[in-house]
N, C-alpha and C positions, 0 to 999 in steps of 0.2 A: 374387872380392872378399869379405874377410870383414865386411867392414859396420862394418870402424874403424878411423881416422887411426894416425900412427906413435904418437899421445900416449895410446892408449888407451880414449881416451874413444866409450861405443858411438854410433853414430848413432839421432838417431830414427828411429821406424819398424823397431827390431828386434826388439821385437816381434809386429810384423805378420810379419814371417820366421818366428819362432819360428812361432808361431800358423800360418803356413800350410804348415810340416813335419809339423806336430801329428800331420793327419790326413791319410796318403795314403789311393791306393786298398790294399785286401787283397790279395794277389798269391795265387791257386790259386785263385780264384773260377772257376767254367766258364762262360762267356758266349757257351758253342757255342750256337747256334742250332737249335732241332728246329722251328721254323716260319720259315724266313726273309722270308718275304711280314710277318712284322712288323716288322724292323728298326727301322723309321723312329720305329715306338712307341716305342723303347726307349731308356734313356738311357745314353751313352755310356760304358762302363766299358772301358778300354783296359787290357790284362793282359801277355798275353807275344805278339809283334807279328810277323809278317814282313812285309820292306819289299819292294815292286817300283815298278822304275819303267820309263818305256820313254823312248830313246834315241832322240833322233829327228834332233837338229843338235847343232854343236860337237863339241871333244873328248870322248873318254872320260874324260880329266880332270875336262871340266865337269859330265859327267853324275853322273860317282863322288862328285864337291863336291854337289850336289844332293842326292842319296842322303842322305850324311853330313847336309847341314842338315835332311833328313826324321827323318834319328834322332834329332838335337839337339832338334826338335820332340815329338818321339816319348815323349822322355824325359822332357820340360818337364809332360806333358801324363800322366805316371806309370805309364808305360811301361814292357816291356821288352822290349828289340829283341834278335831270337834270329838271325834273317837279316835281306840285304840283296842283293836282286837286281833286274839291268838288265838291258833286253834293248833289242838294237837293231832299231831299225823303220824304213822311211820316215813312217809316221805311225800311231797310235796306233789299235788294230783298233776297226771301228764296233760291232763286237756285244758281244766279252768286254776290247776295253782290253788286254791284251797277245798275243791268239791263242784259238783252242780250245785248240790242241795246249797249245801253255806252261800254258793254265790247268789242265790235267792235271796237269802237272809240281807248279804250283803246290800243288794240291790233295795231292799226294804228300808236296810238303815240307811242308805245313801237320799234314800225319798226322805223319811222323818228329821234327815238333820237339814238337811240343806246343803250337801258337801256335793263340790261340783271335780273331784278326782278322790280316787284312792292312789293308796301308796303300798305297794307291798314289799316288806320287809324279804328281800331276796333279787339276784336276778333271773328274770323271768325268760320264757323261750320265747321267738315271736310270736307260735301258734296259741298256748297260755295268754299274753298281752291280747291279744284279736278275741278269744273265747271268751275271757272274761269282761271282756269293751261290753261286746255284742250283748252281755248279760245283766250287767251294772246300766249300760246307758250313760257312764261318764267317763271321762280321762283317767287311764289310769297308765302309770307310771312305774318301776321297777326302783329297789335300792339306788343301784348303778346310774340310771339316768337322773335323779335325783344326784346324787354326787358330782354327777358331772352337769348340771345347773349351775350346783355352787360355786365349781368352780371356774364354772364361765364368767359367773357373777365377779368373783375378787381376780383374775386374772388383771396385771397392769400391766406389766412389760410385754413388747413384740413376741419373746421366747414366749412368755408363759400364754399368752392367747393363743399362739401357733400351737403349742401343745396339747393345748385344752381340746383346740378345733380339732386337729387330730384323734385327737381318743373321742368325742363326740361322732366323726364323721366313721371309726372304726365299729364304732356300736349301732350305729344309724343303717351302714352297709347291709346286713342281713335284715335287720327288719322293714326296710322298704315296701311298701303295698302301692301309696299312690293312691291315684282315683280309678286303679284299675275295675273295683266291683261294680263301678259305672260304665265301663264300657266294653265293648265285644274282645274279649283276648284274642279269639280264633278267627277268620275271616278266611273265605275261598276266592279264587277264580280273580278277578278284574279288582277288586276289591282289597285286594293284598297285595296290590302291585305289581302283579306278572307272579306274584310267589307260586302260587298256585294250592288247592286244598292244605290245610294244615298252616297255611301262612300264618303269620302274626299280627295281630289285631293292634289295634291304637292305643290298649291298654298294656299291652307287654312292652308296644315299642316307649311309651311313656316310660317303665320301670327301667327295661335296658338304660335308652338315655341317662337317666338321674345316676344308676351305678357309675356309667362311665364318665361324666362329667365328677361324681366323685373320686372317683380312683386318681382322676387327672388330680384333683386339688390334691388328695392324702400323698402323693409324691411330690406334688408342689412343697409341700407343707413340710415333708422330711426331708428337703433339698436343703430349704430353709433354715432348720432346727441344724438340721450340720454345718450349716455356715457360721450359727451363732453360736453353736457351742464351741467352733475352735478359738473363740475368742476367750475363753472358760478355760481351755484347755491352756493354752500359751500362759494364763495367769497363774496356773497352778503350775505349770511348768518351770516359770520363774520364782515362786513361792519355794520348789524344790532346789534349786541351784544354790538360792539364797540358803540352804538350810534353817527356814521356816517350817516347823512344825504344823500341822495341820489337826483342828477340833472340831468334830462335828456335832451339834445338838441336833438330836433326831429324837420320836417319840410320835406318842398318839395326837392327835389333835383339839388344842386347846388343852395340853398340859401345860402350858406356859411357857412355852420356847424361845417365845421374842421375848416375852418379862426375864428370862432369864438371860440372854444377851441384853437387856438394856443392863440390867442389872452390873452383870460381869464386866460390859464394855465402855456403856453411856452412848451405848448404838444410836441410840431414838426412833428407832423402828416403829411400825405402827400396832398396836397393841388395843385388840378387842377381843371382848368376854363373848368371843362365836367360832363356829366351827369352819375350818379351812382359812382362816383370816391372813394365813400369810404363804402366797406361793411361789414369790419370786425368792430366788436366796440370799441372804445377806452377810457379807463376808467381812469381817473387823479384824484387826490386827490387837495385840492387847498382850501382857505380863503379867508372868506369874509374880509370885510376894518374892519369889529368888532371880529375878529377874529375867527369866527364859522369855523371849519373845515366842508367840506363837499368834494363829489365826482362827478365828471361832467364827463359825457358818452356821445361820439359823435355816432349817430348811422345810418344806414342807410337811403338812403333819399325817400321819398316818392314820386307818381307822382297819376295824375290823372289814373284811371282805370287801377291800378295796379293790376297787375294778382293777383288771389285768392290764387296760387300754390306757388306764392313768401308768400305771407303774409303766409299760411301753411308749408313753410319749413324753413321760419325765424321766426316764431315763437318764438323759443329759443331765436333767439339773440334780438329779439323786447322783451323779457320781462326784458330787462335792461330801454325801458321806463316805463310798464305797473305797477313794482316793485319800481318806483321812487315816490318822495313824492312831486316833482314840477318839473314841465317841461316847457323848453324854447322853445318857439314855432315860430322856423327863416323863418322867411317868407321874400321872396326878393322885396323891395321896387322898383326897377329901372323894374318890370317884367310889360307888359302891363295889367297881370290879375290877380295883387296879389289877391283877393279875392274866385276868387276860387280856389287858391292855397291852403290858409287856411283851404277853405270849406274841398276839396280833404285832405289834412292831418288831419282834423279833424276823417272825413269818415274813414278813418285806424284806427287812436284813437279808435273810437267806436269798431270797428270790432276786435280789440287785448284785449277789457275793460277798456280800459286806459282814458278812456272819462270825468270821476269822479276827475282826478287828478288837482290839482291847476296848471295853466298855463301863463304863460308872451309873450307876444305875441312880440318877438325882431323882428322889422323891420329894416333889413341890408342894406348894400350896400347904404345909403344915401346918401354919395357923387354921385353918379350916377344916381338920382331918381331925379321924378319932385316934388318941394315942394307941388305943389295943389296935387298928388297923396298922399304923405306922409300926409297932414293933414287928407283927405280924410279917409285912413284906422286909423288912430289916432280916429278922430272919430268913425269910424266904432268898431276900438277895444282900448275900453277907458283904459285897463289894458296893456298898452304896452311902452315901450322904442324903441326907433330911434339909431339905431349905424349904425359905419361903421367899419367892421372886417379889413378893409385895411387900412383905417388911426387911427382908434384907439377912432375917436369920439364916446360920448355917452357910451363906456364902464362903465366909474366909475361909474354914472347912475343904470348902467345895475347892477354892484355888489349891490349896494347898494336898489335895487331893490328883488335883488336875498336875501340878509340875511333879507329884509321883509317878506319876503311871504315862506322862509324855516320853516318847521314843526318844530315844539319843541314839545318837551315832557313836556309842562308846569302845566297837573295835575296829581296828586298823590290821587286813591281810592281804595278802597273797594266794590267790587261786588258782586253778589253773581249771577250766570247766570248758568239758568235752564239747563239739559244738554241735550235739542233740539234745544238750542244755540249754538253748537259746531262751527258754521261760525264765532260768536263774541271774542271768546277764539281761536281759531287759527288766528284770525285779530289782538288780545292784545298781542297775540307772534310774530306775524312777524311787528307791529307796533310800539309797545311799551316793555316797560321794567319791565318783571316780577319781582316783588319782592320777593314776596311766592303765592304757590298755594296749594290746599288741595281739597280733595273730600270730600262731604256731602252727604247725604240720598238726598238731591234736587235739588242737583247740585255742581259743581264747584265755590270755594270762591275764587277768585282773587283778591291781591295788590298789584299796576301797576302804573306805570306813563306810562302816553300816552297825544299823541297829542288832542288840542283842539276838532278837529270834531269827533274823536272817544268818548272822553271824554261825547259831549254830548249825544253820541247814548247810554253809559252804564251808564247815571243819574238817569235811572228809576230803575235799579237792585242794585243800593246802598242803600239804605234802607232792602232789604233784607239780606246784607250780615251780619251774626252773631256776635255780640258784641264779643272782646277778653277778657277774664277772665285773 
């Protein structure tokens, strides 16, 4: 994506592109390692890379796809990828992650190319990262910390740095070492400070410190993050009052989520052909062809085995899907495996609660897809539209898709809901539009308009609700 319509005109936010070509990393820097016991100290400089990953289920197709999104990551994150090897396992070795033997091999190739880290397709245990240091002789790296480079790298806003630093310093926590193999852990007598035998050496107290100085920041950091999300919160709050609908674009990463909000809105978002490009959320307001006003949220993009520590510290900003009333679900048509792309953003879905929500499954990028694949997932997901965020095909489609399947508040009742419902009565306020409410001896009386699916969950407690005199 070059970052401008057919009419020429650049988008905003280009730039922020320019600007973060500016400065890669230097390529021929050595980032060999001559103490690997400090790794953890050290901050990420990725140069020239070799990939492994281990094979454990599915095809070789799927694994070789895997591989492939490791490079795409590899490359996002300023990389260069010299090889790429898989080996098949029943499951992934407890000590070095692909083998002794293989890390031999590996260690050979790591000499003949000149790659100063690996990267392994997985995450790794800390014991696994330490063995296999110890044996390779250079950096090596795990899927997960790899991801979260990247997205230390495109973080702008306060929230999403704070975020980042969080699920960085949550991953970082367990694998701490230090420069403890340099120095005495144990120590006795006058030496350990009154402790006496068994005391603790200069290398533990080194390790303690850095934990607790972390833990101090990782609460700092979540004080933070809730301070800024009520500001998120308050906006959607009033988006609700207003009976503003809410649309969420969510999806894998780099299916074209911001091209599809420039498209739909004339956002001008910043729009790059790489992975993670966009983590802050961006929220438009915008009309259907029938005129419903509603709000469309580009949000951050998903990938397979996405760390836990990302989904835990974006949290906040993922509940701009989880809080929406239908979600666009971009999936890239032209990719060898859209299918499990889906699968894989579904698997987030579930894990944030968002799984419940009505969804449209936008298959992008069709100028660039083979038509047997695009029937193929048509098939596969019968509730979907075919566009192309770059020339503009299948848009209209897509709105007129979108003012179908948007929630309405099309029934107007009378409840009356026991008050060990309070999940159904805080659902009619953050759903639907109170008209009056009252307390009874049996409960809460509610009259409300709300959406169809809610509507049919409270048809059993309208007959309770008390006649007006």
């Amino acid at each position: 994506m070059t970052g401008t319509y057919e009419d020429g005109d650049p988008l905003t936010g280009e730039l922020d592109l320019e600007d973060r070509r500016a400065l890669r990393r230097v390529a021929g820097l050595s980032t060999e390692l001559t103490d690997v016991t400090e790794v953890e100290y050290r901050a990420l400089r990725l140069e020239r890379v070799v990939l492994v990953g281990v094979w454990t289920e599915g095809t070789a197709e799927m694994a070789e796809n895997s591989l492939r999104e490791l490079a795409l990551l590899a490359e996002t994150a300023g990389s260069q990828v010299l090889e790429g090897l898989v080996q098949r396992r029943t499951r992934p070795d407890p000590a070095t992650y692909i083998g002794s033997g293989k890390a031999a091999e590996l260690r050979d190739i790591v000499i003949s190319t000149g790659a100063d880290t690996v990267i392994c397709d997985g995450e790794l245990a800390p014991s696994q990262l330490r063995h296999l240091e110890e044996t390779v002789q250079v950096k090596v790296i795990d899927r997960t910390a790899l991801i979260l480079d990247i997205f230390a790298q495109h973080a702008k806003s306060r929230e999403g740095k704070a975020q980042v630093e969080l699920a960085q310093l949550n991953y970082l926590l367990p694998r701490l070492r230090g420069w403890g193999g340099n120095l005495s852990r144990q120590v006795g007598g006058r030496a350990a400070g009154g402790v006496g035998i068994g005391g603790r050496g200069p290398g533990e107290t080194k390790i303690e410190l850095d934990r607790r100085r972390i833990r101090t920041r990782m609460a700092k950091l979540r004080r933070q993050i809730e301070g800024m999300s009520k500001a998120r919160d308050t906006k959607r709050g009033e988006r609700r009052r207003h009976q503003v609908p809410a649309v969420a674009i969510a999806g894998y990463t780099n299916a074209g989520k911001s091209s599809l909000l420039n498209r739909l809105t004339g956002a001008g978002v910043l729009v790059e052909n790489a992975l993670f490009a966009t983590l802050d959320p961006t929220v438009r307001r915008t009309e259907t062809p029938g005129g419903r006003v509603h709000t469309l949220a580009d949000t951050v993009g998903f990938v397979r085995h996405l760390p836990h520590q990302l989904v835990e510290a974006f949290r906040s900003t993922l509940e701009e899907v989880s809080d929406a009333g239908l979600i666009l679900h971009v999936v890239d048509g032209s990719d060898p495996d859209p299918e499990s792309q889906i699968d894989a953003v579904r698997e987030v879905l579930r894990e944030i609660g968002a799984d419940h929500i009505p969804e449209i499954i936008v298959i992008n990028k069709a100028d660039a897809a083979d038509e047997l694949a695009l029937t193929r997932l048509q098939l596969r997901e019968p509730h979907s539209v075919v566009v192309s965020a770059r020339t503009g095909s299948g848009i209209e489609r897509l709105r007129e898709a979108i003012e179908a399947d948007l929630p309405r508040l099309e029934r107007e009742l009378r409840v009356l809901l026991p008050y060990d419902r309070g999940d159904l009565v805080a659902r009619v306020h953050e759903r639907g539009e109170v008209l009056k409410q009252d307390h009874v001896a049996e409960g809460t009386v509610m009259h409300a308009r709300v959406p169809d699916t809610l509507a049919n969950e409270l048809e059993r407690y309208e007959d309770l609700a008390p006649t007006t005199g």
